[in-house]
MARMI-399449 format. One record per residue (C-alpha): residue number from 1; chain; x, y, z. Coordinates in pm, 1 decimal. Layout:
BEGIN
{num=NUM&chaine=A&u=X&v=Y&w=Z} .
...
END
This chain:
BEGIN
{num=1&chaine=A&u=-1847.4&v=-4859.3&w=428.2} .
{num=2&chaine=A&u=-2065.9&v=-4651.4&w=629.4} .
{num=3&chaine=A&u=-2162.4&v=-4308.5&w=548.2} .
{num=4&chaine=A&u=-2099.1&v=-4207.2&w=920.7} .
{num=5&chaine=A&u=-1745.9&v=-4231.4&w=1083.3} .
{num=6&chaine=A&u=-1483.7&v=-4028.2&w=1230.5} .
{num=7&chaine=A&u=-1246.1&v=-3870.4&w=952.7} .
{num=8&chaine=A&u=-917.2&v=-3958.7&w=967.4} .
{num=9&chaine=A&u=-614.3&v=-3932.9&w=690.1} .
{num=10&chaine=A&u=-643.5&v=-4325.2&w=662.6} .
{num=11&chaine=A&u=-1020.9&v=-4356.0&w=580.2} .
{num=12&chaine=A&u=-1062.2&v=-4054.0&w=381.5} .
{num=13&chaine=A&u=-792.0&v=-4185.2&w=160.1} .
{num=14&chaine=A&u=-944.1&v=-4536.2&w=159.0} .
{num=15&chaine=A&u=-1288.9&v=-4385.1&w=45.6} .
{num=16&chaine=A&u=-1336.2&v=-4491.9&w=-363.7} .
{num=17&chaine=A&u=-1554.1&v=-4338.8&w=-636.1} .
{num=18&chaine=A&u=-1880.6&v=-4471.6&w=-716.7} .
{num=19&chaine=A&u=-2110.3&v=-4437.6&w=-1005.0} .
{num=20&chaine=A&u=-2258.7&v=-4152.3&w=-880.6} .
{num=21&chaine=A&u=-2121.1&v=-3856.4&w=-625.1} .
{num=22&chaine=A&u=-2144.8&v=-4026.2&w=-255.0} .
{num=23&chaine=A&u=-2146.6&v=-3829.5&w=111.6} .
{num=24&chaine=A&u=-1965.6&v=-3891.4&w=383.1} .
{num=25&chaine=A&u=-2050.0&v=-3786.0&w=750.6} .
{num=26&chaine=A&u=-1744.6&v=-3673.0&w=1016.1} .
{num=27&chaine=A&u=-1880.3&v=-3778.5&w=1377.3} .
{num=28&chaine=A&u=-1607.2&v=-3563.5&w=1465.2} .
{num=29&chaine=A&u=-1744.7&v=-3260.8&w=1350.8} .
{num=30&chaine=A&u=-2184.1&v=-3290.5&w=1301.4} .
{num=31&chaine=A&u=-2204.8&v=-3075.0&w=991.6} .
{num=32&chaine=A&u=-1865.1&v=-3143.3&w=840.5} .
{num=33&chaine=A&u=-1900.3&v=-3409.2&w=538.2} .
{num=34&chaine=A&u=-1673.7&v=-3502.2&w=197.0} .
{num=35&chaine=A&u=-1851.9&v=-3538.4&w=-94.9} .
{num=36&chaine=A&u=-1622.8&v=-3811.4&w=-328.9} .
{num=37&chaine=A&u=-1679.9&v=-3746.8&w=-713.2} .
{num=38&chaine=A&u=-1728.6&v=-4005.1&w=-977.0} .
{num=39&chaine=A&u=-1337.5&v=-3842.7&w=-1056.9} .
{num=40&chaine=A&u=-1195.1&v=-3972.6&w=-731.1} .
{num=41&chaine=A&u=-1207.8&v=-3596.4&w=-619.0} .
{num=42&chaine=A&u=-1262.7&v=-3535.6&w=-292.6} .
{num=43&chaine=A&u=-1414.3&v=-3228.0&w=-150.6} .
{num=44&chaine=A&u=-1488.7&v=-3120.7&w=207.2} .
{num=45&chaine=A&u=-1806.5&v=-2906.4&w=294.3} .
{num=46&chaine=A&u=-1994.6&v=-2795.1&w=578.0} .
{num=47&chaine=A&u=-2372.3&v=-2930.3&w=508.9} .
{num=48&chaine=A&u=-2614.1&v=-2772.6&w=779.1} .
{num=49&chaine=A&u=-2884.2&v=-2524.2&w=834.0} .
{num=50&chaine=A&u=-2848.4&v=-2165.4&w=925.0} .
{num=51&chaine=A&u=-3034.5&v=-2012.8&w=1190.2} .
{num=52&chaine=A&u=-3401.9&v=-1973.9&w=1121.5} .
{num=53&chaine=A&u=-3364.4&v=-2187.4&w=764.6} .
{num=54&chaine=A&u=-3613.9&v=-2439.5&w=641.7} .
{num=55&chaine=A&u=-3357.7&v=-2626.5&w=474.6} .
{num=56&chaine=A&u=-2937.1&v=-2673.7&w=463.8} .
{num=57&chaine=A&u=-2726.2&v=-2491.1&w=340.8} .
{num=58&chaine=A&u=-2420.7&v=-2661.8&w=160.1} .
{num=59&chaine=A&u=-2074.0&v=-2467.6&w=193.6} .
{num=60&chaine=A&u=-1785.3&v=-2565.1&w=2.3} .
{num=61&chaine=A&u=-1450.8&v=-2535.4&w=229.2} .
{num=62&chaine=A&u=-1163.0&v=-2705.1&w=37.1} .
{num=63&chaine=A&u=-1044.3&v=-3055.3&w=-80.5} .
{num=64&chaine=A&u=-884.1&v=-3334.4&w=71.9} .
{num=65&chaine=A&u=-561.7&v=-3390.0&w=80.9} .
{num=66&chaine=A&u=-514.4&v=-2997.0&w=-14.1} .
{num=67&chaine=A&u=-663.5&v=-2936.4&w=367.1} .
{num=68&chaine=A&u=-564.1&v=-3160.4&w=636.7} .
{num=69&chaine=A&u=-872.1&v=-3281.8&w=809.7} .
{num=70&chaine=A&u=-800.4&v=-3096.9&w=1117.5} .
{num=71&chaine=A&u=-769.7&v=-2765.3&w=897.8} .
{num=72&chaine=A&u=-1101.4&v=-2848.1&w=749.2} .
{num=73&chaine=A&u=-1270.5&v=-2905.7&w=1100.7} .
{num=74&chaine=A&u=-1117.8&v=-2616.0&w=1222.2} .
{num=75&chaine=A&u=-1306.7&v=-2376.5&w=956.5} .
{num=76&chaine=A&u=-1619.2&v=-2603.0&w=980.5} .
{num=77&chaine=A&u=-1598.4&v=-2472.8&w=1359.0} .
{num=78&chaine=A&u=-1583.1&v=-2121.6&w=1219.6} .
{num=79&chaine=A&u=-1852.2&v=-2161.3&w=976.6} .
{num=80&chaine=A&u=-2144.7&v=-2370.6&w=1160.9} .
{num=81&chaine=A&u=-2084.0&v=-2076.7&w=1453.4} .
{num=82&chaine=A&u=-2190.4&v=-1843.0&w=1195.6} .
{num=83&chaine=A&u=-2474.6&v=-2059.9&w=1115.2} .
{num=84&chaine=A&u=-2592.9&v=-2066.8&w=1433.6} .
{num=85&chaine=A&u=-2596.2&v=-1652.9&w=1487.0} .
{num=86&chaine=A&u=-2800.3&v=-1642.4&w=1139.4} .
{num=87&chaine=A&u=-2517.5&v=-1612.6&w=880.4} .
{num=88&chaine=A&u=-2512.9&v=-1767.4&w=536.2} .
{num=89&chaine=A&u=-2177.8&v=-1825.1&w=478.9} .
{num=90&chaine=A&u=-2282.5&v=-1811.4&w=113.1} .
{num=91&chaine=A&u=-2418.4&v=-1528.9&w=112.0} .
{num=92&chaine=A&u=-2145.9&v=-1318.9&w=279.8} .
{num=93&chaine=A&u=-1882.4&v=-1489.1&w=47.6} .
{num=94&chaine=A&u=-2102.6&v=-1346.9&w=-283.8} .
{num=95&chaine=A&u=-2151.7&v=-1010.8&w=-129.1} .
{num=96&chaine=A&u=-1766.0&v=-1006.6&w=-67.0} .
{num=97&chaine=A&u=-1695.9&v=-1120.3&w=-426.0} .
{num=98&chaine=A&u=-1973.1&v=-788.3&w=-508.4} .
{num=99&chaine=A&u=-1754.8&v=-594.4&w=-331.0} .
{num=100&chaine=A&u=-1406.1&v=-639.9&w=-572.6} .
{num=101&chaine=A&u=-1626.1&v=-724.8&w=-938.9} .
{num=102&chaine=A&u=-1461.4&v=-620.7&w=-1169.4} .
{num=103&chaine=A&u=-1565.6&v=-393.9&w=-1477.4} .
{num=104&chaine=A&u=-1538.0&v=-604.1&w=-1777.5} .
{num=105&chaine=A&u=-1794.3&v=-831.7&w=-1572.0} .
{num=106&chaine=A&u=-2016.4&v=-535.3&w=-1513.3} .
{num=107&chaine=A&u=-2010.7&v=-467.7&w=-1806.3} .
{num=108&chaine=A&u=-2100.3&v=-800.0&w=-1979.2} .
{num=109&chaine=A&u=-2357.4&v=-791.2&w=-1731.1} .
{num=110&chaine=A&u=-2532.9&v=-494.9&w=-1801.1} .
{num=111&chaine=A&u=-2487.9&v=-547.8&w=-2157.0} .
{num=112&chaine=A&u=-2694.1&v=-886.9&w=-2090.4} .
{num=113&chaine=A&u=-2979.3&v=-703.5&w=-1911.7} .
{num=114&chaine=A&u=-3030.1&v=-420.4&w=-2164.0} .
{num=115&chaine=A&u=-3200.1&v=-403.3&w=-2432.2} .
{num=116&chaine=A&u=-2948.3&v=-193.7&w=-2640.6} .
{num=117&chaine=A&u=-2935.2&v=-190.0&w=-3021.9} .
{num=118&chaine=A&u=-2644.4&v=-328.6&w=-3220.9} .
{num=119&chaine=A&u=-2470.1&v=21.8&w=-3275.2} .
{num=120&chaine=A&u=-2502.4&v=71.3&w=-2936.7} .
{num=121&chaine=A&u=-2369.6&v=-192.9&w=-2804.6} .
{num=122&chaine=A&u=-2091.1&v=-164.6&w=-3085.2} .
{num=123&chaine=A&u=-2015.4&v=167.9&w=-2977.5} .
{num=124&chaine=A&u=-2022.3&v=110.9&w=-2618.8} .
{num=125&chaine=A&u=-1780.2&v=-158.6&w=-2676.8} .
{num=126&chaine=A&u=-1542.1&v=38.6&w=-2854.3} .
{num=127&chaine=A&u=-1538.8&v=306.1&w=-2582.7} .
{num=128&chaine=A&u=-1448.8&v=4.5&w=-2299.9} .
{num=129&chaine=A&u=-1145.9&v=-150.5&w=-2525.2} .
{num=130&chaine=A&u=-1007.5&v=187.2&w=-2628.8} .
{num=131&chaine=A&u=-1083.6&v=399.1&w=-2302.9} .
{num=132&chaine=A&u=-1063.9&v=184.4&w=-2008.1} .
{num=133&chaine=A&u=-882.9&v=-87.8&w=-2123.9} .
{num=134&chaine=A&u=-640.1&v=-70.8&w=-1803.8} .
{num=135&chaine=A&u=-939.9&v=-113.9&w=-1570.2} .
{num=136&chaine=A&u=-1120.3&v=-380.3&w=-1778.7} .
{num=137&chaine=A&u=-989.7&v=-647.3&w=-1522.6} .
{num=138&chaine=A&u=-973.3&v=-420.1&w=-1188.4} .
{num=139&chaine=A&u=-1244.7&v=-359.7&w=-922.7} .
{num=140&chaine=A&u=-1534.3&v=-125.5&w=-1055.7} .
{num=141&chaine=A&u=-1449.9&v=59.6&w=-726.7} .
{num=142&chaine=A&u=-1083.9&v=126.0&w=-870.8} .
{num=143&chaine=A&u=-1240.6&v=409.8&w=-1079.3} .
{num=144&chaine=A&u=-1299.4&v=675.3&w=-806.1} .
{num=145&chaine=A&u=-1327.4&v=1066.8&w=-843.4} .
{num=146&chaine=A&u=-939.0&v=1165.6&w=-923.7} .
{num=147&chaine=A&u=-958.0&v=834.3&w=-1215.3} .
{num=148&chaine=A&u=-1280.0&v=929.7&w=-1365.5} .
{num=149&chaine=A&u=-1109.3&v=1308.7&w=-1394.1} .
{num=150&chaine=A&u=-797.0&v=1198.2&w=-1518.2} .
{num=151&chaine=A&u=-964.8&v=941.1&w=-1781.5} .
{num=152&chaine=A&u=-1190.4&v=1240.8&w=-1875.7} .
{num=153&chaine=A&u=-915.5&v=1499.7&w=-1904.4} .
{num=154&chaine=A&u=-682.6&v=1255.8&w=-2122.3} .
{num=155&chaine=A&u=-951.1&v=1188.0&w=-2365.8} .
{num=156&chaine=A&u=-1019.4&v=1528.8&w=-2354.3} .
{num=157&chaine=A&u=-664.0&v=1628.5&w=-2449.0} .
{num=158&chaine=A&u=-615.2&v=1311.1&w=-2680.3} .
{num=159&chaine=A&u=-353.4&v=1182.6&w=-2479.3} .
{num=160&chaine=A&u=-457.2&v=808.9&w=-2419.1} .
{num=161&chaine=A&u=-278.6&v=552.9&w=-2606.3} .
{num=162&chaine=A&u=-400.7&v=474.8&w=-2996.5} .
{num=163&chaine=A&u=-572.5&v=786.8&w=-2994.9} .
{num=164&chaine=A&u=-537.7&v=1021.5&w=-3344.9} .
{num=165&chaine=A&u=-685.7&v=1343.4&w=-3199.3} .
{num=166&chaine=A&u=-818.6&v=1512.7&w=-2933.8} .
{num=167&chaine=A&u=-1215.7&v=1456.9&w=-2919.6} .
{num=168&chaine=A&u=-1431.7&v=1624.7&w=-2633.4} .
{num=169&chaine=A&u=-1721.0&v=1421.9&w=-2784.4} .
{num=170&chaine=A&u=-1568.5&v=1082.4&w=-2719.8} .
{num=171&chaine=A&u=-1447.5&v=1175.0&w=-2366.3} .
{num=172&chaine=A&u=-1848.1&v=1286.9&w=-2265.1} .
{num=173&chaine=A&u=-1908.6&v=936.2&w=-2436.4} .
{num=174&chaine=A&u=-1674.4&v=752.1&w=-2224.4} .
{num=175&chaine=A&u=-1839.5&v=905.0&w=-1873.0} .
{num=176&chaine=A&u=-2165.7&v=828.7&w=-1961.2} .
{num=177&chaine=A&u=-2083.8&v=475.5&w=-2041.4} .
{num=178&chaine=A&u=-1873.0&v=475.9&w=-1682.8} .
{num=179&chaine=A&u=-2180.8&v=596.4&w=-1513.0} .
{num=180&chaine=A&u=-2441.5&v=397.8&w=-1657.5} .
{num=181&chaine=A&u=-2232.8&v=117.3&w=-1541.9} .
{num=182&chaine=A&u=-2229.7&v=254.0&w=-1186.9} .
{num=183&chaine=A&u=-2614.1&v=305.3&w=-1204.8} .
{num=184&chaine=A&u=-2641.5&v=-16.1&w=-1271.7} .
{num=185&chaine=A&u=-2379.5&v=-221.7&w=-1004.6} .
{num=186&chaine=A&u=-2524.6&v=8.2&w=-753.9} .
{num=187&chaine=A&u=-2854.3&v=-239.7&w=-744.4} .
{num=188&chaine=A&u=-2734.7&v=-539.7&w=-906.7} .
{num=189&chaine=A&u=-2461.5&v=-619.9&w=-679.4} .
{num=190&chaine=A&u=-2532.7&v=-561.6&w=-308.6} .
{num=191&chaine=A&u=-2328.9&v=-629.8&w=15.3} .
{num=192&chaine=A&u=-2446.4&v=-880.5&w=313.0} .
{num=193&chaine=A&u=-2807.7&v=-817.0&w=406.8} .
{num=194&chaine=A&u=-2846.7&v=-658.3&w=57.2} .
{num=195&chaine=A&u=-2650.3&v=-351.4&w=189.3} .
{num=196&chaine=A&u=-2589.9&v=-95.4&w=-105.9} .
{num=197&chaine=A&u=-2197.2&v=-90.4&w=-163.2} .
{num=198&chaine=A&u=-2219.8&v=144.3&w=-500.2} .
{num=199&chaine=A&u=-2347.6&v=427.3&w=-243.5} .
{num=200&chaine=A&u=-2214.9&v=729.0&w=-494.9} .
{num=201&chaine=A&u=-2190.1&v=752.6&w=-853.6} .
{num=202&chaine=A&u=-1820.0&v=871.7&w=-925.0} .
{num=203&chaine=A&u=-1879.0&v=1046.6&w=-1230.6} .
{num=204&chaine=A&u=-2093.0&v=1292.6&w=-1070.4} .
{num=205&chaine=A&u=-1767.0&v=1489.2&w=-975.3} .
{num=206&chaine=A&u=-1776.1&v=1632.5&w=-1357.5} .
{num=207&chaine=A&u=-2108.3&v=1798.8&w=-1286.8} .
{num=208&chaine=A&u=-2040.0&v=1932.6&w=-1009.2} .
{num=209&chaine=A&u=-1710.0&v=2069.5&w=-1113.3} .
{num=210&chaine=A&u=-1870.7&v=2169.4&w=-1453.8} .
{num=211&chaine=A&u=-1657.1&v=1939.9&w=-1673.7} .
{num=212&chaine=A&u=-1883.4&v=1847.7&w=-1881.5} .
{num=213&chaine=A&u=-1831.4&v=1926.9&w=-2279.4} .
{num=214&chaine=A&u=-2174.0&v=1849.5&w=-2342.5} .
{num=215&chaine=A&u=-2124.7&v=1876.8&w=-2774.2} .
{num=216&chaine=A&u=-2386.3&v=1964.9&w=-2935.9} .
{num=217&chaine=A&u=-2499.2&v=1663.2&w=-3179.9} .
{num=218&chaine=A&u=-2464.9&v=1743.8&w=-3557.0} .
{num=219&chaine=A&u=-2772.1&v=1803.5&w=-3712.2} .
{num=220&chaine=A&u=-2671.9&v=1859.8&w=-4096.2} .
{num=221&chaine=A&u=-2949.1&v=1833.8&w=-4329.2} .
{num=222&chaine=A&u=-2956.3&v=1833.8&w=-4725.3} .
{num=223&chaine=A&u=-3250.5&v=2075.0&w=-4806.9} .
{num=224&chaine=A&u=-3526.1&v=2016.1&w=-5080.2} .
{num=225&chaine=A&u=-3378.4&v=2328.9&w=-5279.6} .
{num=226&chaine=A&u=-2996.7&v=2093.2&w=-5195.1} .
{num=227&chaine=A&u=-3085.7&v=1778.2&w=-5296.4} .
{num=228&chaine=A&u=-3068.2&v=1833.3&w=-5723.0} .
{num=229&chaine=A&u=-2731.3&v=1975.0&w=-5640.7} .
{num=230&chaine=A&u=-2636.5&v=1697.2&w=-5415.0} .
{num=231&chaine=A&u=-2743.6&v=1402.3&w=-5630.7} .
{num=232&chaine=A&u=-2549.4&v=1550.6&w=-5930.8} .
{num=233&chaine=A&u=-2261.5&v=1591.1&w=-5766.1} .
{num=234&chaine=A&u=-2277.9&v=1172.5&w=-5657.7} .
{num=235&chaine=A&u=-2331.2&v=1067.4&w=-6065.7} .
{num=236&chaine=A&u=-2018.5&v=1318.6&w=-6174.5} .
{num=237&chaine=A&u=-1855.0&v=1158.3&w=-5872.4} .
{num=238&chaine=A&u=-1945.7&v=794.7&w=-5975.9} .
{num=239&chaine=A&u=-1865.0&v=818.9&w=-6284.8} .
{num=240&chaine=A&u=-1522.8&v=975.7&w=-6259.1} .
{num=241&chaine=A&u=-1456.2&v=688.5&w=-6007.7} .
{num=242&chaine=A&u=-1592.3&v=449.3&w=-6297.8} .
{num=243&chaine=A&u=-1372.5&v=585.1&w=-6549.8} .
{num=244&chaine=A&u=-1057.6&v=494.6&w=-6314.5} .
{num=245&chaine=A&u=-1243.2&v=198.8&w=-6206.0} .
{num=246&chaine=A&u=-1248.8&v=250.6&w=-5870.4} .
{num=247&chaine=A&u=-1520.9&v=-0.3&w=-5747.5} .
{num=248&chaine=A&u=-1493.6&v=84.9&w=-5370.2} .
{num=249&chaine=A&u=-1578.5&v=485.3&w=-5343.0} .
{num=250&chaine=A&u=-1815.5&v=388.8&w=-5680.3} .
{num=251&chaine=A&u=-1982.7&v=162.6&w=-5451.3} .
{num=252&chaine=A&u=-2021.6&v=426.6&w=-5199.2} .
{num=253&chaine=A&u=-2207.2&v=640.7&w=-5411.0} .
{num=254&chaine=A&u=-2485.4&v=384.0&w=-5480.8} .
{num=255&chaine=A&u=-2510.0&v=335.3&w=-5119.5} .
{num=256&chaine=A&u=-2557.9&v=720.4&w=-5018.7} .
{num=257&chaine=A&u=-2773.0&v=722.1&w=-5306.4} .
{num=258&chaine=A&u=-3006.2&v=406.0&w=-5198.1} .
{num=259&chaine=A&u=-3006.3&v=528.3&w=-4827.9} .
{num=260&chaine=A&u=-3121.5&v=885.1&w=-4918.4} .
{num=261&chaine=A&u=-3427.1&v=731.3&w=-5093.9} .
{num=262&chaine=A&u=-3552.4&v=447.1&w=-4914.7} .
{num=263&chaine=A&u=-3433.7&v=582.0&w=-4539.9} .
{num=264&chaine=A&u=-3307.1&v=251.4&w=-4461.8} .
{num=265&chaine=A&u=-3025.1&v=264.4&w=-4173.3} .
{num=266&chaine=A&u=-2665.5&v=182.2&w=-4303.5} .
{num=267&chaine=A&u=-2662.4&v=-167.2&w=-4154.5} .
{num=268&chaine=A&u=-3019.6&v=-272.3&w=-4310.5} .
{num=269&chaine=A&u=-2893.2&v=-172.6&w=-4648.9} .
{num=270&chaine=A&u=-2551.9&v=-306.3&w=-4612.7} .
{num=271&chaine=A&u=-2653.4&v=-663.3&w=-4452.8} .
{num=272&chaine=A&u=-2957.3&v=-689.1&w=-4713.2} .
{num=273&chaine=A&u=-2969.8&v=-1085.6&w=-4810.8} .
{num=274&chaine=A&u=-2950.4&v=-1138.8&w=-5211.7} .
{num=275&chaine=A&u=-3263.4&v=-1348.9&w=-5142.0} .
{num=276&chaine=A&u=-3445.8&v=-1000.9&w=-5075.8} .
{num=277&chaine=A&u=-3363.3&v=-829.1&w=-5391.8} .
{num=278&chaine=A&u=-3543.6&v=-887.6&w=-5687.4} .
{num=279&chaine=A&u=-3287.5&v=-776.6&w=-5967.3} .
{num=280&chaine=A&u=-3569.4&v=-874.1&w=-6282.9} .
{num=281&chaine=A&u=-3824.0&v=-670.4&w=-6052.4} .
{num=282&chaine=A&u=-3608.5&v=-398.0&w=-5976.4} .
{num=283&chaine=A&u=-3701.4&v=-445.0&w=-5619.4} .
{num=284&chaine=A&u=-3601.5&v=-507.8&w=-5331.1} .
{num=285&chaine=A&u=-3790.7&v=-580.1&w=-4968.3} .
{num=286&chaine=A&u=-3625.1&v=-561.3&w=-4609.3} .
{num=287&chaine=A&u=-3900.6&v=-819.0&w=-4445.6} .
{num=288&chaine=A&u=-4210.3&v=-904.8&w=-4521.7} .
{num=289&chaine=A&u=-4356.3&v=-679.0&w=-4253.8} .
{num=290&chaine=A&u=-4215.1&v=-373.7&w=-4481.4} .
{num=291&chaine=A&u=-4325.9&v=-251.5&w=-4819.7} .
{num=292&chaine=A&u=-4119.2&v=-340.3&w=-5113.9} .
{num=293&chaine=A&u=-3882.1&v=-77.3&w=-5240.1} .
{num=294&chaine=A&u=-3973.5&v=-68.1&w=-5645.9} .
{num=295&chaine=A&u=-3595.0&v=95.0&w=-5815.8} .
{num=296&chaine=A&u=-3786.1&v=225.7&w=-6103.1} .
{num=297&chaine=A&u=-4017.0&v=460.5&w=-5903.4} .
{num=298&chaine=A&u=-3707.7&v=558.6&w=-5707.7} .
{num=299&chaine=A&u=-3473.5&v=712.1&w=-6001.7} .
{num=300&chaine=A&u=-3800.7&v=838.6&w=-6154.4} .
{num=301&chaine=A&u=-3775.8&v=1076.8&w=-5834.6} .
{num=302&chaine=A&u=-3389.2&v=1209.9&w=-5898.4} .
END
């Protein structure tokens, strides 16, 4: 068969898969053409160049028989006139799909782009499951001014769901993860002719109405004149845990104990491979780029 001929019900549905995907030209329509998969699907799309273009542009407009072919020549109308005023059809379709993204792919998103540790992104996490949950599937847009109060007062209070208590820190935490987001869609995902569609941050409403907690971080610190005082108190502790053989909080002493003397993180320690610990040695190393921790020199220092 041809690749050129005038579309009709009977010929379309006489049209058989090949070995590879094969296009078909309407002469009713110049542009319009089906595209038959190795599947037997058959797919009808608008294949011509926009205004100004170098090259086509392909745009997908249904399937046959979902769309009747005079349905599909009808849009193909509608689309090649945009073609010919300058219009990607493409292009206005993604910046319409900008328009209503939704947060959880925002989110995934930004969390692809950032370089963010492993706490971080653990923590951020946590905040978008427990927090916003509701609006994890909803526009980004859904969370205007009143929603971003509302979200920030419940936390506040400790009146969203699962929550134990209260916690003005976690409800700061929460809007600073929301606008980070917001930052972040506001150049990322733009509207036809790469018009902004993020124009305001919501979460600026809390500074301006003075919302803001802003918690001071905890800086607790065990003092050189503390730290005898300390350390005895974690043997006495680990050994009345020994004596009722609790291995858990026992366990928890030699890890408070290892972290205050090497001043490895908690997840360095915790995740350290058997293959870096030298238990004859009395060593251990975290890589090979770091020096090797020797046990004996660290108890010599309680």
């Amino acid at each position: 068969m041809t690749s050129k001929f005038r579309f009709t019900k009977k010929t379309l549905e006489a049209l058989e898969p090949q070995k590879s995907r094969k296009r078909y030209y309407d002469t009713g329509v110049a542009g319009l053409i089906v595209e038959v998969y190795i599947s037997g699907r058959i797919a009808y799309r608008v294949y011509k160049k926009v205004r100004g273009a170098k090259s086509a542009t392909q745009v997908s407009i249904g399937t046959f028989p979902d769309l009747t072919i005079d349905q599909a020549r009808s849009k193909a109308r509608d689309i090649i006139n945009e073609m010919a005023l300058g219009i990607n059809p493409n292009d206005k379709q993604q910046a319409t799909e900008n328009e209503s993204i939704i947060l959880n792919r925002v989110f995934d998103d930004y969390l692809k782009m950032k370089n963010l540790s492993p706490v971080t992104v653990r923590g951020y996490k946590q905040v978008v499951n427990t927090y916003l949950d509701k609006y994890k599937n909803k526009p980004l847009a859904n969370l205007t001014e009143e929603v971003i109060k509302e979200i920030h007062s419940m936390i506040t209070e400790g009146e969203c769901e699962n929550m134990r208590k209260p916690s003005k820190a976690q409800a700061d935490l929460c809007m600073r993860v929301v606008r980070a987001l917001f930052n972040f869609a506001k150049y990322e995902y733009r509207g036809y002719n790469n018009a902004i569609i993020f124009h305001e941050n919501p979460v600026t409403i809390l500074s301006h109405q003075r919302s803001w907690h802003n918690i001071e971080r905890k800086n607790t610190y065990i003092r050189p004149h503390q730290l005898k005082g300390f350390m005895n108190t974690i043997i006495l502790m680990r050994e009345e845990f020994d004596l009722i053989k609790a291995d858990f909080p026992s366990a928890v002493c030699d890890r408070v104990e290892m972290t205050l003397f090497t001043g490895l993180k908690k997840n360095e320690l915790l995740r350290l491979p058997w293959k870096q610990v030298d238990i004859p040695g009395k060593a251990f190393h975290v890589s090979k780029k770091k020096m090797v921790y020797h046990l004996s020199c660290l108890l010599a220092l309680i």
